[in-house]
mmCIF file of the N, C-alpha and C atoms, coordinates in Angstrom:
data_MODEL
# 
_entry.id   MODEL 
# 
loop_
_atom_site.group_PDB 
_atom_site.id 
_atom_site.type_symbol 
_atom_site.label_atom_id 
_atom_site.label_alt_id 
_atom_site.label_comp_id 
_atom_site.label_asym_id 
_atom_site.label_entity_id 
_atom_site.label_seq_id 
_atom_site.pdbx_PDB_ins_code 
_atom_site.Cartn_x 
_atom_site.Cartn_y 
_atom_site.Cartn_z 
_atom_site.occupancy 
_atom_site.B_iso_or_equiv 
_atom_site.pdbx_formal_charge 
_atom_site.auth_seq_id 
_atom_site.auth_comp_id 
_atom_site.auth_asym_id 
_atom_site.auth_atom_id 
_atom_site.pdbx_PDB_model_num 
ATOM 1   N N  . UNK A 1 1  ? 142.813 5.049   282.507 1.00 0.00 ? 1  UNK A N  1 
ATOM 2   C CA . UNK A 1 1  ? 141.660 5.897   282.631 1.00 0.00 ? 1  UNK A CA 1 
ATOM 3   C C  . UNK A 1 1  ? 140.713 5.690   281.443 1.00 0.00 ? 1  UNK A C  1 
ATOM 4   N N  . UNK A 1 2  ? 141.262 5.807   280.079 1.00 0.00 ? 2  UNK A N  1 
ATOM 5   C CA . UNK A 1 2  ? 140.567 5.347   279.363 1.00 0.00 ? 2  UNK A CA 1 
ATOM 6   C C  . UNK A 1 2  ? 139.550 3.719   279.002 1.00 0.00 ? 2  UNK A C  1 
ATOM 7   N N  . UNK A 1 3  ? 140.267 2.698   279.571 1.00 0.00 ? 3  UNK A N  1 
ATOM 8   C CA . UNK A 1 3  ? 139.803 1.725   279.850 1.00 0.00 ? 3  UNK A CA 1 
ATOM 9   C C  . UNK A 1 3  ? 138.520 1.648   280.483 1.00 0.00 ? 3  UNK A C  1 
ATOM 10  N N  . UNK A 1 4  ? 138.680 2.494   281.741 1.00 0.00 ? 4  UNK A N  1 
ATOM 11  C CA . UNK A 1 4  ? 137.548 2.687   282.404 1.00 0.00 ? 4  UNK A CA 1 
ATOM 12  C C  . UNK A 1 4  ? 136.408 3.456   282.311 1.00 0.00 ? 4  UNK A C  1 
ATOM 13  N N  . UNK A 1 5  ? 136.550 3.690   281.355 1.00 0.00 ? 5  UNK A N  1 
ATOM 14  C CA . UNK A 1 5  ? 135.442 5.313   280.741 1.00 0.00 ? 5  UNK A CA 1 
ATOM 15  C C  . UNK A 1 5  ? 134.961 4.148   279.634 1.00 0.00 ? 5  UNK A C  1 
ATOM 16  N N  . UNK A 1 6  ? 135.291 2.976   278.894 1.00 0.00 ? 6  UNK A N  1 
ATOM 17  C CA . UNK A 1 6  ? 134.823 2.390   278.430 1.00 0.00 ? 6  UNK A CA 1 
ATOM 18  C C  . UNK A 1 6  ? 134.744 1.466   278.713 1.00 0.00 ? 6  UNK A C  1 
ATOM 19  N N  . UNK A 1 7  ? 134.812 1.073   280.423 1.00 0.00 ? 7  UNK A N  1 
ATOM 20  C CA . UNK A 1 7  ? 134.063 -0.491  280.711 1.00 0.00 ? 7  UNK A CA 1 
ATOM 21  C C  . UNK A 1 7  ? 132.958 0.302   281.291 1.00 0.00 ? 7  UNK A C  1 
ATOM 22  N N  . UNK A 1 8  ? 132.537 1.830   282.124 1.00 0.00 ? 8  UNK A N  1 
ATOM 23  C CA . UNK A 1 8  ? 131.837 2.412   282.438 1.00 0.00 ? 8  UNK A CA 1 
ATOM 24  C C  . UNK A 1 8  ? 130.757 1.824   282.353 1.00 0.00 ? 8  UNK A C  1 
ATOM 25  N N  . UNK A 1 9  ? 130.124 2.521   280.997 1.00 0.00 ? 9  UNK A N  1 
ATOM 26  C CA . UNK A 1 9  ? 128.555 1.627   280.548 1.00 0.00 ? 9  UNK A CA 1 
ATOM 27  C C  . UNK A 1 9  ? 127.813 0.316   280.767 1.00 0.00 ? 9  UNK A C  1 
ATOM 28  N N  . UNK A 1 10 ? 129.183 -0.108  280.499 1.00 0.00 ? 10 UNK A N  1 
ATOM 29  C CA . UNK A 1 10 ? 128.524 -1.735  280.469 1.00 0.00 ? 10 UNK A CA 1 
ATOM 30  C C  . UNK A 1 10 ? 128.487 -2.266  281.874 1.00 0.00 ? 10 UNK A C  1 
ATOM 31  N N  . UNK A 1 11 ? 129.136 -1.444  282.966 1.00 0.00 ? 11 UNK A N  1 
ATOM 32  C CA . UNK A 1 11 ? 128.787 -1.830  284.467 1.00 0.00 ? 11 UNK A CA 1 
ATOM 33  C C  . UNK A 1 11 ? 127.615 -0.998  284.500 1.00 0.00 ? 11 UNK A C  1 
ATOM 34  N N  . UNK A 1 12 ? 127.075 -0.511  283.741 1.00 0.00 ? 12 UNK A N  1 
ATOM 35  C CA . UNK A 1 12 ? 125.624 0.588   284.638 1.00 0.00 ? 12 UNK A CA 1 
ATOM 36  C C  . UNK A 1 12 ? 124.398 -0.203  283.985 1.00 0.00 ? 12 UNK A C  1 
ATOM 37  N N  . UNK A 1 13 ? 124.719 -0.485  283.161 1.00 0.00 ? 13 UNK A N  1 
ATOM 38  C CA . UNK A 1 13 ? 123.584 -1.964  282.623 1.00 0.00 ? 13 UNK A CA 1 
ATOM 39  C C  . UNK A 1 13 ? 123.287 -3.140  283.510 1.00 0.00 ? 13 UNK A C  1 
ATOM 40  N N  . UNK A 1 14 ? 124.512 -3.330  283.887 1.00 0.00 ? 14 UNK A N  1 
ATOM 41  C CA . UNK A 1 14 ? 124.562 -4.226  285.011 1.00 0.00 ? 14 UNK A CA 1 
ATOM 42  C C  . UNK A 1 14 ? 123.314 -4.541  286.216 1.00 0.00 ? 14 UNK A C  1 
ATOM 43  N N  . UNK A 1 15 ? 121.777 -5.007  286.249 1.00 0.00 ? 15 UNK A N  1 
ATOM 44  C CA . UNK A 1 15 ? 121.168 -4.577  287.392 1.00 0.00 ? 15 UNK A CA 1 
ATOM 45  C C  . UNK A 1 15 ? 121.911 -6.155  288.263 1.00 0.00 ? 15 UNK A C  1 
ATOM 46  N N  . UNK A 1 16 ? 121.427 -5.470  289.841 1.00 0.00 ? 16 UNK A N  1 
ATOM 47  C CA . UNK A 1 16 ? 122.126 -6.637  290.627 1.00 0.00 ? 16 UNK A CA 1 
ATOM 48  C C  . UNK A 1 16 ? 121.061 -6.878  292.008 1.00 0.00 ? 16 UNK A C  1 
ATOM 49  N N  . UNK A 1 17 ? 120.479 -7.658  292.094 1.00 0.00 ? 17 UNK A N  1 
ATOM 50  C CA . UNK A 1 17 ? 118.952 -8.425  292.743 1.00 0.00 ? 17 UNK A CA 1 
ATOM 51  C C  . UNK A 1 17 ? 119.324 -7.300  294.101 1.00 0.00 ? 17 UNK A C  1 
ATOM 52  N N  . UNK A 1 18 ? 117.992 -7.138  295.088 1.00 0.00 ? 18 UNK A N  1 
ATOM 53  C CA . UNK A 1 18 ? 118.650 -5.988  296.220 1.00 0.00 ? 18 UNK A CA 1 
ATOM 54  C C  . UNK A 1 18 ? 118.422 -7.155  297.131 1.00 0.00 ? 18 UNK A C  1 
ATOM 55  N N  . UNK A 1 19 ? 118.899 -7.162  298.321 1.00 0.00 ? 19 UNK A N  1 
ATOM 56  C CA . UNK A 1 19 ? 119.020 -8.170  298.790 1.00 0.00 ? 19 UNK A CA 1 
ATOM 57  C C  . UNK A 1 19 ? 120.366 -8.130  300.253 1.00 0.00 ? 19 UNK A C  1 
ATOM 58  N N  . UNK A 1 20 ? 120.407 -9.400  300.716 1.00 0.00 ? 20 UNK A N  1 
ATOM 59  C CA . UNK A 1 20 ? 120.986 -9.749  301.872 1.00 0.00 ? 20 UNK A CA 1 
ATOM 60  C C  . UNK A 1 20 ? 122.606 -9.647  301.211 1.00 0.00 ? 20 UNK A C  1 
ATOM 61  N N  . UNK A 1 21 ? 122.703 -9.633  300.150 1.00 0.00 ? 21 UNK A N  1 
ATOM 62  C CA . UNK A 1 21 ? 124.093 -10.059 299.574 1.00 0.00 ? 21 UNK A CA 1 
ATOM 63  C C  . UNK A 1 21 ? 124.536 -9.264  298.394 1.00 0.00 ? 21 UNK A C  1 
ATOM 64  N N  . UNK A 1 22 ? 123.595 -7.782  297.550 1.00 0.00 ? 22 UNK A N  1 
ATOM 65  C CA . UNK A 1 22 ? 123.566 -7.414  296.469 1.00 0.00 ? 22 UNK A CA 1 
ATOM 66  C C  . UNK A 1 22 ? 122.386 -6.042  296.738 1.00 0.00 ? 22 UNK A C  1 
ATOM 67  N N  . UNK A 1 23 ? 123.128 -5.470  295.797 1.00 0.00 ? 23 UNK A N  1 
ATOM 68  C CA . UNK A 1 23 ? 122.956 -4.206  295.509 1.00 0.00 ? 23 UNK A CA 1 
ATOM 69  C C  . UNK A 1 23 ? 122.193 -3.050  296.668 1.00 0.00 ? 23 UNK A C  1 
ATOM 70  N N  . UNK A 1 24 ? 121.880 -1.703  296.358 1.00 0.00 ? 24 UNK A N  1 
ATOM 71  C CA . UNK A 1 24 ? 121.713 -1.349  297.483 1.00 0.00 ? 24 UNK A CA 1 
ATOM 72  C C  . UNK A 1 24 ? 123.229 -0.134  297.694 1.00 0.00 ? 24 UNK A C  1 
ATOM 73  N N  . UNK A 1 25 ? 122.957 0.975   298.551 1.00 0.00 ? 25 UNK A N  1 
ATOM 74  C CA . UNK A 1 25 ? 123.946 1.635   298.425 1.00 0.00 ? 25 UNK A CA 1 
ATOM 75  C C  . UNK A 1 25 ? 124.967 1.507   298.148 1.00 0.00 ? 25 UNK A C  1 
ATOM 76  N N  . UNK A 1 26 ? 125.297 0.874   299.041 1.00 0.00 ? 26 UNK A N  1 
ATOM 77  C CA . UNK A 1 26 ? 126.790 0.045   299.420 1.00 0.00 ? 26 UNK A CA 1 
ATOM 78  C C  . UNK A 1 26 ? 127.300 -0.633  297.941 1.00 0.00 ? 26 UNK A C  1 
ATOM 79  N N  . UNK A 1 27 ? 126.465 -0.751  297.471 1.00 0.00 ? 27 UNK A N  1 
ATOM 80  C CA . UNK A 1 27 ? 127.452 -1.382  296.116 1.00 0.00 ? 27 UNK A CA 1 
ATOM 81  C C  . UNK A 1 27 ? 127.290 -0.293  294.924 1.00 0.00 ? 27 UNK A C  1 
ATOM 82  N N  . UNK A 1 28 ? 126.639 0.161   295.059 1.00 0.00 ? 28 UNK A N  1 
ATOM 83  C CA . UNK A 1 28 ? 126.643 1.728   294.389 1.00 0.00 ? 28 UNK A CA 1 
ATOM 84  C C  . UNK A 1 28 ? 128.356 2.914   294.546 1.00 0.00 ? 28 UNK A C  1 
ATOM 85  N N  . UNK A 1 29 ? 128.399 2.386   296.031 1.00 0.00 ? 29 UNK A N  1 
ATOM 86  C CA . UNK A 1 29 ? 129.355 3.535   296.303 1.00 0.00 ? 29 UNK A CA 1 
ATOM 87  C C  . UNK A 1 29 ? 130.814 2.501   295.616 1.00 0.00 ? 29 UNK A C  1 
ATOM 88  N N  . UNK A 1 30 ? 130.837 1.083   295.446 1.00 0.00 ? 30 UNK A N  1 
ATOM 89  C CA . UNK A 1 30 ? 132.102 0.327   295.323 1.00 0.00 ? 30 UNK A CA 1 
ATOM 90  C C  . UNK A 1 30 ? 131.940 0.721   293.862 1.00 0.00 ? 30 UNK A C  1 
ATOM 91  N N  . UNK A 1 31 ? 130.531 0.443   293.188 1.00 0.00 ? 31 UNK A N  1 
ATOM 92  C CA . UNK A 1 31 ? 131.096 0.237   291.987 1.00 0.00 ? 31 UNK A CA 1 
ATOM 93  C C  . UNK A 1 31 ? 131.917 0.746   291.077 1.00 0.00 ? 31 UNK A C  1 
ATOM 94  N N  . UNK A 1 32 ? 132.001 1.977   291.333 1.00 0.00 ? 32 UNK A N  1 
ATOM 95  C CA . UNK A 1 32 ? 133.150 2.991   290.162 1.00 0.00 ? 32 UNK A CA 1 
ATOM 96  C C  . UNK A 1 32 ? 134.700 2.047   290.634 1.00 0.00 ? 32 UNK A C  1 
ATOM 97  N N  . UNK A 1 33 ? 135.112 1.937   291.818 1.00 0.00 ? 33 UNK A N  1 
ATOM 98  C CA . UNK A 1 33 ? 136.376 1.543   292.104 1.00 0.00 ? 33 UNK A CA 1 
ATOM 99  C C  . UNK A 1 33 ? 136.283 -0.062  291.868 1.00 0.00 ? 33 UNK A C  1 
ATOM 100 N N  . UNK A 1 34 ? 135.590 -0.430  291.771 1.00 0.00 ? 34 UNK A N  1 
ATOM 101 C CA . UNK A 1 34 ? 135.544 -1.996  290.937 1.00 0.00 ? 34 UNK A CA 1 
ATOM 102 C C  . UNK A 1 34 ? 136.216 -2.155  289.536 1.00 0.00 ? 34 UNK A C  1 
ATOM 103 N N  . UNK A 1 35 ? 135.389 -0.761  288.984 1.00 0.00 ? 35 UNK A N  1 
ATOM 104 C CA . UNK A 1 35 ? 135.641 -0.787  287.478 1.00 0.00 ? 35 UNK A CA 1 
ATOM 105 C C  . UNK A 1 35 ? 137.188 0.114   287.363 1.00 0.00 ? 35 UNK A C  1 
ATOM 106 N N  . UNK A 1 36 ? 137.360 0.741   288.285 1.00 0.00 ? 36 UNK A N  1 
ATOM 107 C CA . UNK A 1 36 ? 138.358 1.288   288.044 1.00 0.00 ? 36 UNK A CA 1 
ATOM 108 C C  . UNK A 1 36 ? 140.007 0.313   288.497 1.00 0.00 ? 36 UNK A C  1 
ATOM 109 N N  . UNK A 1 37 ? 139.635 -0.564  289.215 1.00 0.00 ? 37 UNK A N  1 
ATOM 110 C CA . UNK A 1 37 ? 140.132 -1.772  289.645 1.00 0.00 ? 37 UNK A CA 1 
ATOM 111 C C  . UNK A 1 37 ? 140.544 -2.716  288.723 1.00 0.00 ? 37 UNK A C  1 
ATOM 112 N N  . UNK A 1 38 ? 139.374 -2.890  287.439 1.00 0.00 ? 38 UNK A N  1 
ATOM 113 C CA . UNK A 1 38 ? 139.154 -4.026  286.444 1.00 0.00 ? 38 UNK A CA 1 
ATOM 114 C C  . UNK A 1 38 ? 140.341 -3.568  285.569 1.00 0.00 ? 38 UNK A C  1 
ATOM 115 N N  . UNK A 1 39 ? 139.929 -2.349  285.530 1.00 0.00 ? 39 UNK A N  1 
ATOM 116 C CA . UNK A 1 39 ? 140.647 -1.304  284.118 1.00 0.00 ? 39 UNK A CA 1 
ATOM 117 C C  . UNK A 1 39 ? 141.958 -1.452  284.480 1.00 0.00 ? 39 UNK A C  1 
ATOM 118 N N  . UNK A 1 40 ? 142.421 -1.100  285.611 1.00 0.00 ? 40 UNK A N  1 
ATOM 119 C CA . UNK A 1 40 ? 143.645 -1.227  285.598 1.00 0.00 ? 40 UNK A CA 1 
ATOM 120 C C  . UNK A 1 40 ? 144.528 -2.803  285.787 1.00 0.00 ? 40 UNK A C  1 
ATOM 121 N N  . UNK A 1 41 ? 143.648 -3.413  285.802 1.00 0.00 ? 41 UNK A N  1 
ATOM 122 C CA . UNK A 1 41 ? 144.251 -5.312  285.661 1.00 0.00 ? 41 UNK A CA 1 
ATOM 123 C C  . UNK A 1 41 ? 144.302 -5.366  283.934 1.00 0.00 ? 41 UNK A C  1 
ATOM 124 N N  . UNK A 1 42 ? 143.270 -4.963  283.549 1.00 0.00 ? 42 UNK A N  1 
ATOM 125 C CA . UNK A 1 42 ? 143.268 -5.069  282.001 1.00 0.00 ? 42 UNK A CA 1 
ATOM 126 C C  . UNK A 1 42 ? 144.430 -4.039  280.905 1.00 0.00 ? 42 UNK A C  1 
ATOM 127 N N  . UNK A 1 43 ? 145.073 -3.015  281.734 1.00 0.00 ? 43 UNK A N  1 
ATOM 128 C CA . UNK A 1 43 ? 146.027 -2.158  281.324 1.00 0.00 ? 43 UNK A CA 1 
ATOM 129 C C  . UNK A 1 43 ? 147.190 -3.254  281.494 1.00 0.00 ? 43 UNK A C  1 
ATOM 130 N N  . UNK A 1 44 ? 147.370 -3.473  282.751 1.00 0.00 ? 44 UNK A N  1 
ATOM 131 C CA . UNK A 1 44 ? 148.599 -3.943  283.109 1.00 0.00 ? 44 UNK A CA 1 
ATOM 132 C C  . UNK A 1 44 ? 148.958 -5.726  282.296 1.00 0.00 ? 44 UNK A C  1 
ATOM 133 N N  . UNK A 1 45 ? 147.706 -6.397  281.956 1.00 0.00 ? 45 UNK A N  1 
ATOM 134 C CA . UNK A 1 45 ? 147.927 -7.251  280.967 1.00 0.00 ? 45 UNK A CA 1 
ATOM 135 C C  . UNK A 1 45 ? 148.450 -6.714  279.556 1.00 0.00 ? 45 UNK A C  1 
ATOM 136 N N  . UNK A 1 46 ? 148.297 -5.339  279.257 1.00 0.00 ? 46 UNK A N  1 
ATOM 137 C CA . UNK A 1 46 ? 148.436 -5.668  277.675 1.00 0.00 ? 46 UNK A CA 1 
ATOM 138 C C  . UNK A 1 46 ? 147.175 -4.484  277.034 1.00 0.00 ? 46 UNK A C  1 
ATOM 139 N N  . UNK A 1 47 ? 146.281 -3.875  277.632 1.00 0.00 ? 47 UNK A N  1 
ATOM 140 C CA . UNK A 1 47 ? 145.405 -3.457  277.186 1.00 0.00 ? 47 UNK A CA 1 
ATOM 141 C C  . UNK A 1 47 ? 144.363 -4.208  276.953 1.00 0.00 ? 47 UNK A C  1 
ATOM 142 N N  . UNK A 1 48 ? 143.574 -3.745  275.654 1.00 0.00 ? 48 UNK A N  1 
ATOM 143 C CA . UNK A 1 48 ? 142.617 -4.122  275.026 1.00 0.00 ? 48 UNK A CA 1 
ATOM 144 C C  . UNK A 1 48 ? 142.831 -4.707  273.698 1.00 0.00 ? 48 UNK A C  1 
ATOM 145 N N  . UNK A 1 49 ? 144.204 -4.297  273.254 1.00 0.00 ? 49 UNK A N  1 
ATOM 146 C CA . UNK A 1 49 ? 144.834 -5.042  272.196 1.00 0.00 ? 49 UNK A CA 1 
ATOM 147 C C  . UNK A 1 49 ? 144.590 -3.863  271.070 1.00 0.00 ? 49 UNK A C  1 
ATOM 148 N N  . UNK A 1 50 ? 144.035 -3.358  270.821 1.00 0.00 ? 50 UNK A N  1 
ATOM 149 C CA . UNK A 1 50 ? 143.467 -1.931  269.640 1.00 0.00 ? 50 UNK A CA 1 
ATOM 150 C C  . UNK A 1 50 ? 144.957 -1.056  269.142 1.00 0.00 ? 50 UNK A C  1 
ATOM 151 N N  . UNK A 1 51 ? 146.129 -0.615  269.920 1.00 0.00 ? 51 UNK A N  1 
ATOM 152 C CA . UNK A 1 51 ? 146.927 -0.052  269.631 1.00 0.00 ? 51 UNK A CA 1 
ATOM 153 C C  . UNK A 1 51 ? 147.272 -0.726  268.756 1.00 0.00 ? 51 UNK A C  1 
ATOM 154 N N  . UNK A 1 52 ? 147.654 -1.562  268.445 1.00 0.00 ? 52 UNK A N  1 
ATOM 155 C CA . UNK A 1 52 ? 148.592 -1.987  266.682 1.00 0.00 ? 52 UNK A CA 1 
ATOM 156 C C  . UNK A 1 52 ? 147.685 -2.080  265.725 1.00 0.00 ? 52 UNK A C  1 
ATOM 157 N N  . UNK A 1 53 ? 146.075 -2.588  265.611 1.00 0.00 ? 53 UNK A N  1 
ATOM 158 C CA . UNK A 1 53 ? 145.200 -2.641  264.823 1.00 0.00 ? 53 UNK A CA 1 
ATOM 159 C C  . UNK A 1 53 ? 145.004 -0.532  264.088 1.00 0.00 ? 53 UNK A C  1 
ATOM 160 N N  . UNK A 1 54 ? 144.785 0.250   265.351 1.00 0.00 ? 54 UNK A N  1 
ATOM 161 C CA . UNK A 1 54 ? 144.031 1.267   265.058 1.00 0.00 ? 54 UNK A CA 1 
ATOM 162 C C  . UNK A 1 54 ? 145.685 1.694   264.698 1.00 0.00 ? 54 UNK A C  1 
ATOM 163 N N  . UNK A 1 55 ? 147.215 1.511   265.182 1.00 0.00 ? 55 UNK A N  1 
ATOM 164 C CA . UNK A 1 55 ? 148.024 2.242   264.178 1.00 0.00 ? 55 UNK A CA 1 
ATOM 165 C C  . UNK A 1 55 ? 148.463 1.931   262.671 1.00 0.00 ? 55 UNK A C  1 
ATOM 166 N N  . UNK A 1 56 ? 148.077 0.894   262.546 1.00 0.00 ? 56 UNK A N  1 
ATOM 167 C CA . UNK A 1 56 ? 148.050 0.046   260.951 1.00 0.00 ? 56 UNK A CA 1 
ATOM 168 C C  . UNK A 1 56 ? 146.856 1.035   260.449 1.00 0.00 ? 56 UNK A C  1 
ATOM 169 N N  . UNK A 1 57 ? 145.827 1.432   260.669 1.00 0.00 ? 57 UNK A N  1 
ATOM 170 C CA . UNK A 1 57 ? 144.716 1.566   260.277 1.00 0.00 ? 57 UNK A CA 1 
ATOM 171 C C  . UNK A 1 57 ? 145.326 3.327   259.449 1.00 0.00 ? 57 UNK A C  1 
ATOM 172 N N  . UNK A 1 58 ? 145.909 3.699   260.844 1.00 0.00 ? 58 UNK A N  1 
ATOM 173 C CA . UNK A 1 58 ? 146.606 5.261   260.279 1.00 0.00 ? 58 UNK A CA 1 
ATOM 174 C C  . UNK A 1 58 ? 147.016 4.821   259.584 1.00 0.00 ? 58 UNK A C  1 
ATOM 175 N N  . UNK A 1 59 ? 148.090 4.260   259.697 1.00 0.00 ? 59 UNK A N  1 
ATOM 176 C CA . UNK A 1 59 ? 149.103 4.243   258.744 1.00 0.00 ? 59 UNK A CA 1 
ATOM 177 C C  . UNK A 1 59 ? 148.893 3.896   257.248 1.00 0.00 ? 59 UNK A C  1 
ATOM 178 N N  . UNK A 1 60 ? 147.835 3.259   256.986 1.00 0.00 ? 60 UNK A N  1 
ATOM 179 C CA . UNK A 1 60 ? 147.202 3.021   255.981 1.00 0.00 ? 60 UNK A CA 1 
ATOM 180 C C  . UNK A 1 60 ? 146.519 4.331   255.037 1.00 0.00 ? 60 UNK A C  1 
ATOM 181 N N  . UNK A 1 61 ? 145.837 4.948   256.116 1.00 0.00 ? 61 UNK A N  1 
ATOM 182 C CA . UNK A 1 61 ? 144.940 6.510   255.979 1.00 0.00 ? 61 UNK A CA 1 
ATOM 183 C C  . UNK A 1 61 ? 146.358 7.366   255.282 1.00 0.00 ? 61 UNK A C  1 
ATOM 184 N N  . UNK A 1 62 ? 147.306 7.447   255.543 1.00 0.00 ? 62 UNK A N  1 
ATOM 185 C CA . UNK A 1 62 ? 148.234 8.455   255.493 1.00 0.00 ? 62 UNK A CA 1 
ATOM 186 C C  . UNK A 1 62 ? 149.071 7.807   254.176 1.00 0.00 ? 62 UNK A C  1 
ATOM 187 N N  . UNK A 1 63 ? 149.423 6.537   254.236 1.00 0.00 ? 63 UNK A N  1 
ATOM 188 C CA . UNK A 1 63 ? 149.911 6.688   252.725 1.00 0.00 ? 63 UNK A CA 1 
ATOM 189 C C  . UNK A 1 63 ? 148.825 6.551   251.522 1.00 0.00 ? 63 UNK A C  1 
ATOM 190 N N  . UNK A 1 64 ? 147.701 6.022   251.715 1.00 0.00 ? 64 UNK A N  1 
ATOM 191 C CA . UNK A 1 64 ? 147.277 6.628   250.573 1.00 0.00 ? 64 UNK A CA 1 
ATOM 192 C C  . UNK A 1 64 ? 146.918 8.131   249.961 1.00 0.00 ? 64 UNK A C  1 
ATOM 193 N N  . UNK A 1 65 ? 146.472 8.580   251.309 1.00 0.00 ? 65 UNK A N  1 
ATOM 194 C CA . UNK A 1 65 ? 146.712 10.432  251.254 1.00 0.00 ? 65 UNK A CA 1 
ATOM 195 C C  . UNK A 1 65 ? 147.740 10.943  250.462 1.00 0.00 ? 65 UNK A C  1 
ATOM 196 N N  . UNK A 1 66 ? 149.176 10.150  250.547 1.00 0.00 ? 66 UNK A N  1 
ATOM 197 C CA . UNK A 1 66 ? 149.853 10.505  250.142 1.00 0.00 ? 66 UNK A CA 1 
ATOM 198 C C  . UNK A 1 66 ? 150.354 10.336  248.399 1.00 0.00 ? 66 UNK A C  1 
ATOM 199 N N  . UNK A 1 67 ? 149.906 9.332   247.820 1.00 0.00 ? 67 UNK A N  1 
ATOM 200 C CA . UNK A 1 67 ? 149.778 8.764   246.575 1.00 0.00 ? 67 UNK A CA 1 
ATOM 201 C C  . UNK A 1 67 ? 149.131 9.829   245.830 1.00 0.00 ? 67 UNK A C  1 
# 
């Protein structure tokens, strides 16, 4: 869920030509489940990779707190 709350944006930037083949309701109504589609291929690889970076980062915050 979180994944998808931050690929969000960057699909609404997205413009897509209107046309015989593109955009237009119909791809309006897919797009949330596209992204919500993406997000969960990108969970099931592994994430985004941030969990060991941002817990080093605590962990860093907290022992010097502690010094």
């Amino acid at each position: 869920m979180a994944i998808s709350q931050l690929l969000q944006p960057m699909f609404d930037t997205v413009k897509t030509p209107a046309g015989s083949f593109g955009g237009g309701a119909g791809e309006e109504a897919w797009k949330p489940m596209f992204v919500d589609a993406l997000a969960k291929v990108i969970a099931k690889q592994g994430g985004l990779g941030l969990a060991k970076p941002i817990e080093q980062a605590m962990q860093r915050m907290q022992e010097t707190k502690h010094k």
